[in-house]
N, C-alpha and C positions, 0 to 999 in steps of 0.2 A: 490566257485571255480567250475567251469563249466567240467565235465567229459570229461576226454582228449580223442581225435581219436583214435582208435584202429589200433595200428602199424600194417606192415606188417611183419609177420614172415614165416619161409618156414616149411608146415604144417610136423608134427611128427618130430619135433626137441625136444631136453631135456634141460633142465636146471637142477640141484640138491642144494639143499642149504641145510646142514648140523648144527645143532648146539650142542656143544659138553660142555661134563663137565673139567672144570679143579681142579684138585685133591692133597694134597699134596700127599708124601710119607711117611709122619711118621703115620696118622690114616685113609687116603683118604678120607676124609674128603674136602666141597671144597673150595677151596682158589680163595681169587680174586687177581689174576696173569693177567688178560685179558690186561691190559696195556700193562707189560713186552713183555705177547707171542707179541701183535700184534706188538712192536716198534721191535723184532728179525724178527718177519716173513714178514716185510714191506722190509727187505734187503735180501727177495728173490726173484726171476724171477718166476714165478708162473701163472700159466692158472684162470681165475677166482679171487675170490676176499678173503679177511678174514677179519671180520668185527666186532665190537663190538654188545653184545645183551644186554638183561634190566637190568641184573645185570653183577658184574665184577668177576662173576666164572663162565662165560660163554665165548662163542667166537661162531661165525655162519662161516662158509668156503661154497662157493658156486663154483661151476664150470661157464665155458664159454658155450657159444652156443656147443651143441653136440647131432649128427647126431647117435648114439645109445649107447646101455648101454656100448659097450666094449669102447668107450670113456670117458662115465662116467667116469668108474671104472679108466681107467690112468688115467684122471686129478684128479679124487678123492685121487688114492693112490700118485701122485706128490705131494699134499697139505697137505696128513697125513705124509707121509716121513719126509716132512719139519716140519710139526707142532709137531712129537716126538723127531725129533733132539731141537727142539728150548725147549722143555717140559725137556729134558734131562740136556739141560747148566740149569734150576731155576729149578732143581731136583724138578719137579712135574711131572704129568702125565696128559694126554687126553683121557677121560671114552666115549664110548656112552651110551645109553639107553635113555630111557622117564624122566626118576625122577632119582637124588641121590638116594639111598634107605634109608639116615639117616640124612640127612642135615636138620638144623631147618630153616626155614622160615625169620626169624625174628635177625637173625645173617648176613642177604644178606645186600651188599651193592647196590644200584640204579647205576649203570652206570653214570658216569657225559658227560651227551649229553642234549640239550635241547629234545628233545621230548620224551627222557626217564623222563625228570624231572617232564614234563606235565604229562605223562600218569600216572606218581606214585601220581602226585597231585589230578590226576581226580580218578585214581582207590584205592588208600589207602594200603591198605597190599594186594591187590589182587597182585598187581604190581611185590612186595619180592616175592609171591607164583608164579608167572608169571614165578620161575626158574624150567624151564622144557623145553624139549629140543624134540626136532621134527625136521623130515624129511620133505621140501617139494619139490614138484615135478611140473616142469612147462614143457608144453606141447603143441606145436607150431600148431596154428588154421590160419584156411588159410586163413578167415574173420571174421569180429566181429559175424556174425547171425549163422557162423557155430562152434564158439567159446562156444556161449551159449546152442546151442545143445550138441556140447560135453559136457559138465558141466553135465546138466540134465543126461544124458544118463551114466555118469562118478559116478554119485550120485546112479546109482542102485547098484556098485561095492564097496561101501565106510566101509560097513564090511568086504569085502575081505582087503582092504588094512589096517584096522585099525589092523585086527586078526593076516596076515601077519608080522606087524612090529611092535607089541605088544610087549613091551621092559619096562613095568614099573610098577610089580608087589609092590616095595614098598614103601613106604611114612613115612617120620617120622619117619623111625625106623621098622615101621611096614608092613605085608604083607595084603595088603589091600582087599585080596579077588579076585580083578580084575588082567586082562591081562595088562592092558590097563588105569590105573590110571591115565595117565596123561591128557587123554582129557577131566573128571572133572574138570580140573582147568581150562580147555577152556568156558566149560559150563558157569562158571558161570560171562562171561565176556558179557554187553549186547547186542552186535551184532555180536553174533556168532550162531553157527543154521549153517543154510542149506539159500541160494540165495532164492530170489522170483521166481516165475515161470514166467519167459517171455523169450520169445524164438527169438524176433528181437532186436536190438540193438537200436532204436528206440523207443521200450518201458522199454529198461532198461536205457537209457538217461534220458527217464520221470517219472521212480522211481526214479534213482540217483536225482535230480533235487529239486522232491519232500523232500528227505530227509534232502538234503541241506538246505533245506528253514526253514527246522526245527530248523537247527542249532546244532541236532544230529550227524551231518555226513558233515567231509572238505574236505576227499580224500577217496581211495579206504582204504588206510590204513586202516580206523577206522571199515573196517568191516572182523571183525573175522572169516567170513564163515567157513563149512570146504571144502569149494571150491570157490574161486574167480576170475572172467575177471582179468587179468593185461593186461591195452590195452597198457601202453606203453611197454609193450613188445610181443603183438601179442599174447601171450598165455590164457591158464588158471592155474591158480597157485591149486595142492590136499593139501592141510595143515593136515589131518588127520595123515599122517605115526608118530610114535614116531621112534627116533632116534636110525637105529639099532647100534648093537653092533659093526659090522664089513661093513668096506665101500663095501667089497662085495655084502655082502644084501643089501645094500642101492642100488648098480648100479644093483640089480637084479629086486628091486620092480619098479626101474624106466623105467627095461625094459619092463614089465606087462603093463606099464601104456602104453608104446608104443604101446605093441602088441594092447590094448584094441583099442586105438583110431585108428590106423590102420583099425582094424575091423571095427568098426564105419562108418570112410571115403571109403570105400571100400565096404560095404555093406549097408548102412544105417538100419541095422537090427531088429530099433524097434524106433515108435516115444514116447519119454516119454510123460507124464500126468502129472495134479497137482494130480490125486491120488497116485500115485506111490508114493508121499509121506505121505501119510496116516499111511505107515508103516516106515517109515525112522526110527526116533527115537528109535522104539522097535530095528529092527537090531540096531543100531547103539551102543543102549545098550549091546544087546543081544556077540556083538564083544568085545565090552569092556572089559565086566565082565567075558566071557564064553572064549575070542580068538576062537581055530579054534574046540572049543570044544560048540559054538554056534548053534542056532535054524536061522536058514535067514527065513522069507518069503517072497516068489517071489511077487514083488509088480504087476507085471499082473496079475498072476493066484490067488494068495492068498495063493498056496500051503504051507505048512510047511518041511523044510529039514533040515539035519545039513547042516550047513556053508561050512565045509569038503567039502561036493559032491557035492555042488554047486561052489566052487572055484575047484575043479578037473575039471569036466565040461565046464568049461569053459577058465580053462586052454587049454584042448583037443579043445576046438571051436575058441580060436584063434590060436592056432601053425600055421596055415598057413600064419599069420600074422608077424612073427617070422622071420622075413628077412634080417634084418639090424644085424650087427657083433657084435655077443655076448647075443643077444635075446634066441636063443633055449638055451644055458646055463642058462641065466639066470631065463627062466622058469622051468627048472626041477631042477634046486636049491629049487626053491619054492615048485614044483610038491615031490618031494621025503620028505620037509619037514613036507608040510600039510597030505601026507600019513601017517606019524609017531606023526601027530599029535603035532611036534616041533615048537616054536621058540621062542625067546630070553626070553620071559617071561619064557620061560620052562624051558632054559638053566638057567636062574638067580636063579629061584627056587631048580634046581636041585642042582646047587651048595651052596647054603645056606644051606641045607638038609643036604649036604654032609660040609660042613665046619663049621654051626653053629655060625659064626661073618659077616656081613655086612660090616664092612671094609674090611675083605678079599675078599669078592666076589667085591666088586669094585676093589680091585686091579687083582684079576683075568680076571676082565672086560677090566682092561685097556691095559692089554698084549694079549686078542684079537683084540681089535682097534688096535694095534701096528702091528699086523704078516700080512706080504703079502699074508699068503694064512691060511687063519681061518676056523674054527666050521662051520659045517652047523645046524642050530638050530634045 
């Protein structure tokens, strides 16, 4: 299948796609209800879509086209409204974060979709473990060659937004040490990573092509980057975010991504490299495991910093950027968080600490997804 034209989209638009936990209320624990919700929320009028994901304790909500974060954030909160009311009639509940903190693996049911059935055929139990839930963010390029620039250039920032929205300290039951657990299970799927380095859309046609021929790769789908072209939708898709806890943060981190590419198209402030990925992985870890309590090094200079004062930084370098309705809020959301050193992985832990049961901090979790106006992490 021959790699499709790169739509036109109108440069610095958002798209959001959410995917969420569904939970009972007797141990929250999670329940495959995703039928249920979606046949209630199919009889609502609703911006955006609500769509089945690989397993049936899951559900994905994306928004429509949106012109910045304070649009986000209402067609987000029009979709959770809905989706608590509909959670309320089959008395369960709508959690975010990265990971369940206690769900077994091997108790999931596979979604009945054909391409959930293939992917579970091709990947085996990866597919059950595949229940984990992320944030992604698409981000409107004004053409295919300046699409794949942004990507690169999007790739120097991917420990800020992994630390940012660091929501998935547990697994199994247990605290796994990491912020950031859930992009393990991304790892270990085989085409996921970081994009090739080509920077016209001409030479990314003749890697698509070449892949193709492999018989590895039929669509964009099949590649897990944590950044990918979606040409038919003129964007670039960040796949890194885990699932915050509050659609708040969710329409804050999408407004950073604004601000950034903003900056980007407006300044062209730096051409990336294939070295600048040299050090990708280390950050990449280094966010995981550490959040905003990480080492970055700056892939030009080599220096070493905390992650901290490298996301401060460059908070402060793009505010100017910060134009569109709901951007300056939504950076110093993030601004006052990463000063404190806060987010969701932090809040999760803190309340474990303080509660000592797992099912109650998921239900704690899930009456922040619920509240119009929640925690700052």
């Amino acid at each position: 299948m021959p790699l499709e034209p790169f739509s036109h989209s109108e440069a610095l638009t958002l798209g959001v796609e959410l995917e969420l936990q569904l939970v009972n209320t007797h141990d929250y624990d999670l329940a495959p209800y995703a039928d249920d919700m979606l046949r209630l929320m199919a009889k609502r009028q609703l911006p955006g879509s609500v769509v089945p994901e690989m397993t049936s304790s899951m559900i994905e909500i994306s928004t429509g086209v949106c012109h910045s974060p304070a649009q986000v954030r209402e067609q987000l909160g029009l979709i959770r409204d809905a989706l608590v009311q509909c959670a309320d009639k089959l008395n369960i509940a709508v959690v975010g974060g990265g990971t369940h903190p206690f769900q077994q693996w091997h108790e999931r049911r596979i979604y009945d979709k054909p391409r959930f059935k293939q992917l579970s055929e091709l990947y085996g139990y990866l597919s059950k473990q595949f229940t984990i839930f992320g944030q992604h963010v698409h981000i409107g390029c004004p053409d295919a060659d300046s699409a794949l620039l942004m990507l690169h250039r999007m790739s120097r920032y991917i420990p800020h937004f992994i630390a940012l929205s660091a929501s998935s300290p547990f697994v199994q039951g247990h605290d796994t040490a990491f912020d950031s657990a859930r992009l393990n299970s991304v790892f270990a799927f085989p085409l996921s990573g970081r994009a090739p380095f080509v920077l016209s859309w001409n030479d990314f046609n003749a890697y698509f092509d070449k892949m193709t021929r492999t018989g590895v790769v039929k669509s964009m789908k099949d590649f897990y980057w944590d950044i990918r072209p979606k040409p038919e939708y003129g964007t670039i898709e960040i796949r890194v975010f885990d699932t915050p806890l509050s659609i708040e943060r969710a329409a804050a981190l999408a407004g950073y991504v604004q601000a950034l590419a903003a900056w980007f198209l407006k300044e062209d402030p730096f051409q990336p490299e294939e070295d600048d990925y040299l050090v990708y992985t280390y950050n990449r870890f280094q966010a995981c495991r550490f959040g905003l309590d990480a080492v970055y090094v700056d892939p030009a200079s080599g220096t070493h910093l905390p992650l901290k004062e490298h996301i401060l930084a460059t908070l402060d370098r793009v505010q100017p950027y910060a134009t569109s309705p709901g951007t300056g809020a939504a950076l110093e959301l993030l601004r006052s968080s990463t000063e404190r050193g806060h987010n969701d992985a932090r809040w999760l832990r803190d309340a474990q600490t303080r509660e000592q049961l797992l099912g109650e901090i998921t239900r704690q979790a899930g009456l922040q997804f619920r509240k119009t106006e929640t925690h700052v992490a």
